[in-house]
TORKOL-4160 file (C-alpha; in steps of 0.2 Angstrom, whole numbers, padded with zeros to 4 digits, m for minus):
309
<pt num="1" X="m0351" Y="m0325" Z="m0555"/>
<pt num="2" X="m0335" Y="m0335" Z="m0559"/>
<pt num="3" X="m0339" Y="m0351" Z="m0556"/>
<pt num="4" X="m0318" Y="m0353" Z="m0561"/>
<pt num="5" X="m0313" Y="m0347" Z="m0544"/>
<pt num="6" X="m0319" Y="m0360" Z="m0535"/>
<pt num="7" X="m0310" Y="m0373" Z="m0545"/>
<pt num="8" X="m0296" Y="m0376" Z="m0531"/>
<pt num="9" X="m0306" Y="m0376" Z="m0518"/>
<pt num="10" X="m0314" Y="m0391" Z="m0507"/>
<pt num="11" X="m0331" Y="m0387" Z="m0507"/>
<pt num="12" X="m0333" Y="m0406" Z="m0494"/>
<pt num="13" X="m0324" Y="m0391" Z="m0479"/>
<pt num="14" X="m0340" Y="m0383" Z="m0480"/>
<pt num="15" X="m0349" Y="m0398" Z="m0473"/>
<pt num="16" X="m0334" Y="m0403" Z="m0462"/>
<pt num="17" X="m0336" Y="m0385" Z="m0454"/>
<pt num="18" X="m0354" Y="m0388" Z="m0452"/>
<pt num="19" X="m0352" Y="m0401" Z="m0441"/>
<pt num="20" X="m0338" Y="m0395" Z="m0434"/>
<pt num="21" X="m0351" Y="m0380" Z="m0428"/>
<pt num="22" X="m0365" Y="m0389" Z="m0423"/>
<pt num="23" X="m0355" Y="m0403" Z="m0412"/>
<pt num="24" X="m0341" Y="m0388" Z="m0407"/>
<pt num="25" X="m0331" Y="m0406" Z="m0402"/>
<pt num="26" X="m0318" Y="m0413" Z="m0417"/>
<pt num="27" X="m0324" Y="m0430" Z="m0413"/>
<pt num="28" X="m0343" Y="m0432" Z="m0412"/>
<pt num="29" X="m0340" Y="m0422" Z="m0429"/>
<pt num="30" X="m0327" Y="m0433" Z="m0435"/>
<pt num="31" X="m0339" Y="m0449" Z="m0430"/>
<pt num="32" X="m0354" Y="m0439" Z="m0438"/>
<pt num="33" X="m0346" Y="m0438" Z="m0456"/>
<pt num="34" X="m0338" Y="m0455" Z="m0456"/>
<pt num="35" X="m0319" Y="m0450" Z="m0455"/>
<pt num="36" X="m0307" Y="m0449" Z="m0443"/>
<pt num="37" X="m0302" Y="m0437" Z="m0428"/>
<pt num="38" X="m0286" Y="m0433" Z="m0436"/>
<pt num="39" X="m0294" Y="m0431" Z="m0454"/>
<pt num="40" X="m0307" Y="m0419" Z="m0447"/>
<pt num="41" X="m0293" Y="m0411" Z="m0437"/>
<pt num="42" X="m0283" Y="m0409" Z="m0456"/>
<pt num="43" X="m0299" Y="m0400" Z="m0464"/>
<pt num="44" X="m0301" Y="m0387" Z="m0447"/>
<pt num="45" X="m0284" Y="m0382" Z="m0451"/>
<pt num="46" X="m0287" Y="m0377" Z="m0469"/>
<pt num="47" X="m0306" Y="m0370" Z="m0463"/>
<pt num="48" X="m0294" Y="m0360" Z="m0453"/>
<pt num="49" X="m0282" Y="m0356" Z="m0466"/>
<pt num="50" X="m0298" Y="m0353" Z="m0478"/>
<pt num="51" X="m0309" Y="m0342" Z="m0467"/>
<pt num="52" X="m0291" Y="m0332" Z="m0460"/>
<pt num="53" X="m0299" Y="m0335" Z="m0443"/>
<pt num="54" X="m0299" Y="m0349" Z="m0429"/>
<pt num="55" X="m0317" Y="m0352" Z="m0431"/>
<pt num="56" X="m0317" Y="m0364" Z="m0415"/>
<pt num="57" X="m0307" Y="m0361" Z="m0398"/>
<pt num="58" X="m0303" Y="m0369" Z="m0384"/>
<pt num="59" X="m0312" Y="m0365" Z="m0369"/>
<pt num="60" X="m0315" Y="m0375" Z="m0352"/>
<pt num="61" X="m0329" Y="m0384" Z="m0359"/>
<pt num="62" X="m0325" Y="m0388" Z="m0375"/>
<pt num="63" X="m0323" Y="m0378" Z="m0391"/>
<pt num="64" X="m0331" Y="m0361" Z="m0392"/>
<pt num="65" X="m0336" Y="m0354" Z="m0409"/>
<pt num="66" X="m0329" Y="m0339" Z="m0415"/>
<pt num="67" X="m0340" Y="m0321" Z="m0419"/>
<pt num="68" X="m0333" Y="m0327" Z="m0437"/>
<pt num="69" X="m0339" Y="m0344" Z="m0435"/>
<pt num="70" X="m0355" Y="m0339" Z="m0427"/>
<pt num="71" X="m0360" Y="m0327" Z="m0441"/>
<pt num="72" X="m0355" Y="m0339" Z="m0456"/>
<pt num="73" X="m0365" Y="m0354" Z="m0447"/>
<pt num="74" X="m0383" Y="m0349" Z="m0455"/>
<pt num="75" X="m0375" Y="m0344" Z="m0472"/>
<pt num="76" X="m0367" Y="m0363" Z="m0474"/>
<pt num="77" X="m0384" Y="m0371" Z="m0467"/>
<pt num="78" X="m0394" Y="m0359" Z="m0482"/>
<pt num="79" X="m0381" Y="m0366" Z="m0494"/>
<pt num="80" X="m0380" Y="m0383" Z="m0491"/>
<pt num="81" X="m0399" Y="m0384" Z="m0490"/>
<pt num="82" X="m0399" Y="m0378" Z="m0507"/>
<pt num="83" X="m0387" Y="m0391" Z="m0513"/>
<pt num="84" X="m0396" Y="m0404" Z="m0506"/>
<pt num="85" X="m0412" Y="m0396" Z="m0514"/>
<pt num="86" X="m0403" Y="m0395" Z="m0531"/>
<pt num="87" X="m0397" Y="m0415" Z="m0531"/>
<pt num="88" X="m0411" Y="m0423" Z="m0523"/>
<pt num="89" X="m0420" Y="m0435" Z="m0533"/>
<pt num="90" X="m0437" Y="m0426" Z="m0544"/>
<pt num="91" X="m0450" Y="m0434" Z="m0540"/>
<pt num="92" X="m0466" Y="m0435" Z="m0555"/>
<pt num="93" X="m0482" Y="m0432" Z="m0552"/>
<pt num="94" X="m0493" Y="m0433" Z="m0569"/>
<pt num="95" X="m0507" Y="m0425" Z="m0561"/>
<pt num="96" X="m0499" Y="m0408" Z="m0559"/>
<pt num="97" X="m0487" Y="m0408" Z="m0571"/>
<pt num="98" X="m0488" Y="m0397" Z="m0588"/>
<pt num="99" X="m0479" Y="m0394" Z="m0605"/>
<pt num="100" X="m0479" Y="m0402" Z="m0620"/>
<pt num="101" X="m0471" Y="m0416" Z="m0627"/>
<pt num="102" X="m0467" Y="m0417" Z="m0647"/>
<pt num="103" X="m0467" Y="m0434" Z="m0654"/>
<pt num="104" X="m0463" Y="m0437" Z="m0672"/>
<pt num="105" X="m0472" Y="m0452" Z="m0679"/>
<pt num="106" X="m0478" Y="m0459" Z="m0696"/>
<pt num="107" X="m0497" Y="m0458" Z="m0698"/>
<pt num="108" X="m0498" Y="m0478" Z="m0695"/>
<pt num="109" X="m0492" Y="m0475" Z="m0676"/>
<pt num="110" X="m0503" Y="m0460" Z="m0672"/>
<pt num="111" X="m0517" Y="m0470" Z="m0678"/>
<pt num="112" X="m0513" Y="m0485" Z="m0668"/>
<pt num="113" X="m0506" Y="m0475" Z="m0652"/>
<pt num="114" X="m0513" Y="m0458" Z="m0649"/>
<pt num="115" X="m0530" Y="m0460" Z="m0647"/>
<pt num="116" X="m0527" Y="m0472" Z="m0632"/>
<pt num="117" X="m0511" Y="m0459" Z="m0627"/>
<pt num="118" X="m0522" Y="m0444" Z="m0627"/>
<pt num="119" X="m0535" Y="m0454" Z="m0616"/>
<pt num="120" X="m0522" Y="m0460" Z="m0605"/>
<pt num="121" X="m0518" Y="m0442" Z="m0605"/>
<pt num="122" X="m0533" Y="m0434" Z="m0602"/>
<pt num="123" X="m0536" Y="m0445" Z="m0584"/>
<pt num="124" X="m0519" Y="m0444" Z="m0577"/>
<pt num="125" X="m0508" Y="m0432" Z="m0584"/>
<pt num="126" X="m0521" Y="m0418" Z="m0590"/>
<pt num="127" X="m0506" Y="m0404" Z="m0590"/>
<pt num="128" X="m0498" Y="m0410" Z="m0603"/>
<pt num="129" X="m0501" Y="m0410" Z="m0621"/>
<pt num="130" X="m0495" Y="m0416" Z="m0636"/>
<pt num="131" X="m0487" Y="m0411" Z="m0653"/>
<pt num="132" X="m0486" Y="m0426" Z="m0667"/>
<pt num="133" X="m0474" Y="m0418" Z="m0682"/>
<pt num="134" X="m0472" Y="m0431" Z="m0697"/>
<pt num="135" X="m0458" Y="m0442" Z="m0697"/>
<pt num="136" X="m0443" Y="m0434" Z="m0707"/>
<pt num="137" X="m0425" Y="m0441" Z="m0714"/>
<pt num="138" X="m0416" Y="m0424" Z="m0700"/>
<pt num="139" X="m0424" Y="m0435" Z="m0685"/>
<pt num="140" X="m0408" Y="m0436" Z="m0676"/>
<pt num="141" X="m0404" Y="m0418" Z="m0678"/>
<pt num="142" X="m0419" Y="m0415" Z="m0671"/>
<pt num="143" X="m0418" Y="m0427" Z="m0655"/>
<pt num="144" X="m0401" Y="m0420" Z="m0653"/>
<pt num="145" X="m0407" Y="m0401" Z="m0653"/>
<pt num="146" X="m0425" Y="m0405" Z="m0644"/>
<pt num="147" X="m0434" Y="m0400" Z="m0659"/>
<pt num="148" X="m0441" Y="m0416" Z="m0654"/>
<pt num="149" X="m0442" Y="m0427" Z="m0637"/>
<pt num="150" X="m0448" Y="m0444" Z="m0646"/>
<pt num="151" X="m0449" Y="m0453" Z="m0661"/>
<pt num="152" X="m0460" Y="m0468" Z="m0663"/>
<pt num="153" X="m0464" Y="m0481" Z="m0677"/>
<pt num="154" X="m0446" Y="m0478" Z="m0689"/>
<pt num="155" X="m0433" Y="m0492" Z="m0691"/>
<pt num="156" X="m0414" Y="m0485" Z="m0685"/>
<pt num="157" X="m0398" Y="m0495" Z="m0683"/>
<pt num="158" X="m0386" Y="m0491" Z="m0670"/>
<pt num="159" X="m0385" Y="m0473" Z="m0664"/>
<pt num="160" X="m0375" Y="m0463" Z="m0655"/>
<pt num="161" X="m0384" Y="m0454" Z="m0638"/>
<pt num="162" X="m0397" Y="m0462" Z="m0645"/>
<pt num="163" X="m0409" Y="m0474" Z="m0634"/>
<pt num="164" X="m0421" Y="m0487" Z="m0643"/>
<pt num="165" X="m0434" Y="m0499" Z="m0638"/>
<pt num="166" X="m0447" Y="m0510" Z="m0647"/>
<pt num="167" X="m0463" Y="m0506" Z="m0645"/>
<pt num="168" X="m0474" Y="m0519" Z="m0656"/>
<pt num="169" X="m0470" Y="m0532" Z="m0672"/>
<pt num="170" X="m0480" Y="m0533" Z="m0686"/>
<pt num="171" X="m0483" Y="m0545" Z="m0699"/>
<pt num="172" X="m0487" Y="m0538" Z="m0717"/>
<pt num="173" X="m0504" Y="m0539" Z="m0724"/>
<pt num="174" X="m0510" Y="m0536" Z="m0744"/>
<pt num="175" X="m0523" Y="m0524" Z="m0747"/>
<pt num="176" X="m0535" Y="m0525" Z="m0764"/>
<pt num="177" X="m0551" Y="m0519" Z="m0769"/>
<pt num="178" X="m0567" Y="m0531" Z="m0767"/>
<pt num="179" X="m0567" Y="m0538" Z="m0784"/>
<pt num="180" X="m0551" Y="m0537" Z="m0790"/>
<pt num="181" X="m0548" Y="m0548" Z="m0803"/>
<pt num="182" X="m0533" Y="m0556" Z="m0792"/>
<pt num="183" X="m0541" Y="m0565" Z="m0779"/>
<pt num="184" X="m0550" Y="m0575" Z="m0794"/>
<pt num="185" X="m0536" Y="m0584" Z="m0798"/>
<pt num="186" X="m0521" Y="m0593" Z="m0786"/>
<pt num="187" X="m0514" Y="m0582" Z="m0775"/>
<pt num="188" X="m0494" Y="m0585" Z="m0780"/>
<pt num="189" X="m0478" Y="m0574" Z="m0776"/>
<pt num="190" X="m0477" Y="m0571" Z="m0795"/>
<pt num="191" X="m0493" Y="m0565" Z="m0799"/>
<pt num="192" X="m0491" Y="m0553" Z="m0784"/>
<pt num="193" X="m0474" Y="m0548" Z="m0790"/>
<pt num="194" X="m0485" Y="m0544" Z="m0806"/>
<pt num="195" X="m0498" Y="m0533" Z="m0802"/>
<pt num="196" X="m0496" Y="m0516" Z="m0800"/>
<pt num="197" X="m0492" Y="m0511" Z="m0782"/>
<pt num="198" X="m0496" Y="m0496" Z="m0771"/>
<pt num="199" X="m0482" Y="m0491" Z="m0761"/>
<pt num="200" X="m0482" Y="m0477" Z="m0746"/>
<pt num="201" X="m0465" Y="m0470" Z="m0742"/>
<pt num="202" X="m0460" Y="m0456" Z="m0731"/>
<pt num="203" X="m0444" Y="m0454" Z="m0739"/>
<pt num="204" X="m0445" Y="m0456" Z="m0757"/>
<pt num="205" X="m0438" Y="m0472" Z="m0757"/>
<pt num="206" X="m0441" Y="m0490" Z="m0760"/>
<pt num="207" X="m0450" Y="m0504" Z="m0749"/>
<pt num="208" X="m0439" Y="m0512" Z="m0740"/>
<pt num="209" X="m0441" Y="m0528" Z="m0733"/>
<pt num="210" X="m0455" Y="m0534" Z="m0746"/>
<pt num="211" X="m0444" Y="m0530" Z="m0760"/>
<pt num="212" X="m0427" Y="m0538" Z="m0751"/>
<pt num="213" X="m0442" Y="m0554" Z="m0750"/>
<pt num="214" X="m0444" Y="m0554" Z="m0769"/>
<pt num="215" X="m0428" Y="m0550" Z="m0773"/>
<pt num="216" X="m0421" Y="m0568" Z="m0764"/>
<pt num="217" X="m0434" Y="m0577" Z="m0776"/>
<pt num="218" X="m0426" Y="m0568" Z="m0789"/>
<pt num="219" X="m0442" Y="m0555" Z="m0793"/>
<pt num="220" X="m0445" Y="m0536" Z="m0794"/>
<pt num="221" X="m0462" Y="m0528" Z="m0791"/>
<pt num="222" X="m0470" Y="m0514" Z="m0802"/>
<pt num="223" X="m0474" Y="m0499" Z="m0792"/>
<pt num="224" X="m0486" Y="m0490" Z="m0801"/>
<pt num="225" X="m0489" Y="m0476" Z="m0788"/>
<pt num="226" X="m0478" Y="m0469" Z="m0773"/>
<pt num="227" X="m0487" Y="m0458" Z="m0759"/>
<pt num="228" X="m0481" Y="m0451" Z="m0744"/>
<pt num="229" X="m0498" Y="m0451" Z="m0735"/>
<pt num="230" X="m0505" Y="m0468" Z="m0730"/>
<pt num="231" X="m0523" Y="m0458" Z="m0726"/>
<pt num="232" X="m0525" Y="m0459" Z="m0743"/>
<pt num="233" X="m0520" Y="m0478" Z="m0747"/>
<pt num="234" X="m0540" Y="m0484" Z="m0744"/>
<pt num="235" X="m0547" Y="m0472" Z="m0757"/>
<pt num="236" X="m0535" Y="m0477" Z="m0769"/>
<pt num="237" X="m0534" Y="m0494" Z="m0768"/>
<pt num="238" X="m0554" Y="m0496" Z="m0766"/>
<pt num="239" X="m0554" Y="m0485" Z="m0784"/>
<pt num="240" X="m0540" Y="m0496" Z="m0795"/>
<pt num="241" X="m0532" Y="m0510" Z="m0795"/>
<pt num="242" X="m0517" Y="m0507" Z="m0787"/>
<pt num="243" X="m0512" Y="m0518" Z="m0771"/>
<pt num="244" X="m0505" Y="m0513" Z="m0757"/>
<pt num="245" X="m0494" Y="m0521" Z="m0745"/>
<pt num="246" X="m0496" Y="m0514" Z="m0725"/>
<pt num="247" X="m0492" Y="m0518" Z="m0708"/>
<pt num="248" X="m0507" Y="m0528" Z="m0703"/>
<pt num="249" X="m0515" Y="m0520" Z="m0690"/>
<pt num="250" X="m0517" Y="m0506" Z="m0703"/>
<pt num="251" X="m0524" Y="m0518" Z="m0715"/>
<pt num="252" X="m0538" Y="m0526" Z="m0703"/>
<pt num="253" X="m0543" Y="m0506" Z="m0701"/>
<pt num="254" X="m0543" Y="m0502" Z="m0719"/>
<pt num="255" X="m0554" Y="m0515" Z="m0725"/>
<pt num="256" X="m0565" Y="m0512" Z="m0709"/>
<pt num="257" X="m0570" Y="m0493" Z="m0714"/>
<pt num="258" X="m0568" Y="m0498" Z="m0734"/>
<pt num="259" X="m0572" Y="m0513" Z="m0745"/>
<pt num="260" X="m0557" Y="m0521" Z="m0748"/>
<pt num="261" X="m0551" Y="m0537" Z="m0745"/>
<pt num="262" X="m0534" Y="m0544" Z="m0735"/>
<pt num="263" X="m0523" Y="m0558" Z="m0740"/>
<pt num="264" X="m0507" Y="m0565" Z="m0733"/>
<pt num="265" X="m0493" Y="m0560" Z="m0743"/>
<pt num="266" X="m0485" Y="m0577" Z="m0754"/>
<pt num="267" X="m0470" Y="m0576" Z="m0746"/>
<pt num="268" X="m0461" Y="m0575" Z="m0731"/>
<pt num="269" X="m0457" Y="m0557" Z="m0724"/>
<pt num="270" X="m0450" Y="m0552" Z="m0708"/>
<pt num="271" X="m0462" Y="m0543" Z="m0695"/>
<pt num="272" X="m0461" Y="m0524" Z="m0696"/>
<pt num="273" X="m0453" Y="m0518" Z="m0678"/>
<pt num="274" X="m0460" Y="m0501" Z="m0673"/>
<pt num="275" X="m0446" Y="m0495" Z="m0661"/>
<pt num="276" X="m0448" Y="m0479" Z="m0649"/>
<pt num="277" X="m0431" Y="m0467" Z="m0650"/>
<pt num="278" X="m0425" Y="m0453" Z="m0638"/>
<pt num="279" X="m0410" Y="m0445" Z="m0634"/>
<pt num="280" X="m0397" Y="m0447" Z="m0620"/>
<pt num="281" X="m0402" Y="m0426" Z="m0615"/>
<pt num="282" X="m0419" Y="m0433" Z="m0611"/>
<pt num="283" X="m0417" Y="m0451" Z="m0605"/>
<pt num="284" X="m0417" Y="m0447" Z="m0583"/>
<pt num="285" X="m0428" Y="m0433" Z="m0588"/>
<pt num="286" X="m0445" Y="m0439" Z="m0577"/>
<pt num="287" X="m0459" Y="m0432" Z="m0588"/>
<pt num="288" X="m0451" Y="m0442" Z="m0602"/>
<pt num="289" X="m0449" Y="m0457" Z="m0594"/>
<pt num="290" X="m0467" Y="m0456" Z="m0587"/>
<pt num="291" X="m0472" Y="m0454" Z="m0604"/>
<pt num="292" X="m0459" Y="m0469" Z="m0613"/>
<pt num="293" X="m0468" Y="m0479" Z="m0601"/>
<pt num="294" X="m0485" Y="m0475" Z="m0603"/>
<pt num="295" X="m0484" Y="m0476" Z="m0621"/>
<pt num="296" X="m0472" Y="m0494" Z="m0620"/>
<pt num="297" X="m0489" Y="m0501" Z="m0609"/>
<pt num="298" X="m0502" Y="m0495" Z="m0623"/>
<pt num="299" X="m0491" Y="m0502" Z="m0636"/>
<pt num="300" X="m0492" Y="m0516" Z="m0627"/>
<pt num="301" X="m0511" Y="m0516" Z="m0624"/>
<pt num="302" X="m0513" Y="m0517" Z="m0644"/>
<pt num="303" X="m0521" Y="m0534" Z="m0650"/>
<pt num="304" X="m0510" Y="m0545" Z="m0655"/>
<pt num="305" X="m0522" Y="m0554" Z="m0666"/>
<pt num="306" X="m0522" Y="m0538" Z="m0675"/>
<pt num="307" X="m0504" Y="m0536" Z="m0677"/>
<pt num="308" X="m0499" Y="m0556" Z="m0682"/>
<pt num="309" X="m0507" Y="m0571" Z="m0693"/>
């Protein structure tokens, strides 16, 4: 088909001629579309000049439709049926719909998310599944190009086609083994700043907001080991003496399953923001925004003693 062919055509003469059809009077037609008697008069004429036939004749009674008229009648109801079909509103109902959804996400979010998600999941929406990649610096190329639908838990600035919303703050914990020769003395920003310090990064580089914090007190820390796996952090820091500084909802877990103890950072550092990310292609998409939704409300189920001093 050669969708180009129609580009000089009024494809509103199609719905004009089906009212002109089903009334076979110009102005209970007219008064059906909301236009005037001579407007609808204007599009029979070009119907006229369109079909090369007069479609509706005058008779003692009224208008009479033509064998023509008579034959394409059916074919423009099946038609605009269709369209209407085609533009009406999808309505979502989790219960029977299927697929899956790829979410990229650091390990922090898929430990603080999906296990609620995938129960949430499993009750109302039990045809869909779900595919967690990790988190990776090409995010936006993969939004763009629906390698992924979603990315959760990763700081962005302003992007275009590119949809954000907050889904939970968090204020910073440090993390230390039980024992560690640190909490026997006073807790100050420079003997933080001194020990050596456990950092988890995804992309290789440096920490952010906790070393923008020491930086304005005029102080560097020592990052003595850099993973990109925060499963591993508890075993680590239970086995040296290296400290850790983590969102704190992810600190309160570690030293529940581990021993290690939690202290407030010595200095002031702004929360963590989690943000949820998707792209324009999938923003009116129903499944998806079932799904932003759902996982907004869980996000906003988490305890907030949990996730703030």
């Amino acid at each position: 088909m050669d969708a180009s062919e129609l580009a000089g055509q009024n494809l509103n003469l199609l719905v004009a001629l089906h009212a002109l059809l089903r009334e076979r009077h110009v102005s209970r037609a007219a008064a059906q579309l909301g236009v005037s008697q001579p407007a609808m008069s204007r599009s029979l004429g070009r119907l006229r000049e369109l079909f090369d036939d007069p479609l509706l004749v005058r008779v003692k009674a009224g208008m009479q439709p033509t064998p023509r008229a008579l034959e394409l009648l059916p074919q423009i109801e099946a038609i605009l049926a269709e369209v209407l079909e085609l533009i009406r509103p999808v309505e979502f109902c989790p219960a029977t719909a299927s697929g899956t959804v790829r979410v990229a996400a650091p390990d922090l979010v898929v430990y603080m998310l999906v296990p609620a998600l995938m129960r949430s999941l499993a009750e109302q929406a039990p045809g869909l599944d779900l595919d967690i990649v990790s988190w990776r610096p090409s995010w936006r190329e993969d939004l763009e190009t629906s390698a992924i639908d979603l990315c959760v838990g990763m700081p962005s600035g302003d992007e275009p086609n590119i949809y954000a919303r907050t889904l939970f703050e968090s204020d910073w914990a440090c993390v230390l083994r039980k024992g560690h020769p640190a909490l026997r003395a006073k807790w100050t920003v420079e003997r933080f700043a001194g020990l050596d310090h456990l950092l988890v990064s995804l992309t290789g580089r440096g920490g952010g907001q906790i070393d923008a914090a020491l930086a304005r007190h005029g102080l560097e820390r020592h990052v003595a080991l850099r993973v990109p796996y925060p499963v591993l952090t508890p075993l680590l820091v239970a086995e040296t003496d290296l400290v850790l500084t983590t969102p704190r909802w992810l600190a309160r877990k570690l030293a529940s399953t581990a021993q290690l103890a939690v202290r407030r950072p010595p200095i002031p550092v702004p929360p963590l923001r989690a943000p949820m990310l998707w792209h324009e292609r999938s923003h009116r998409d129903p499944t998806h925004r079932w799904l932003r939704d759902l996982v907004a409300r869980l996000a906003g189920e988490l305890d907030p003693r949990a996730l703030r001093w």
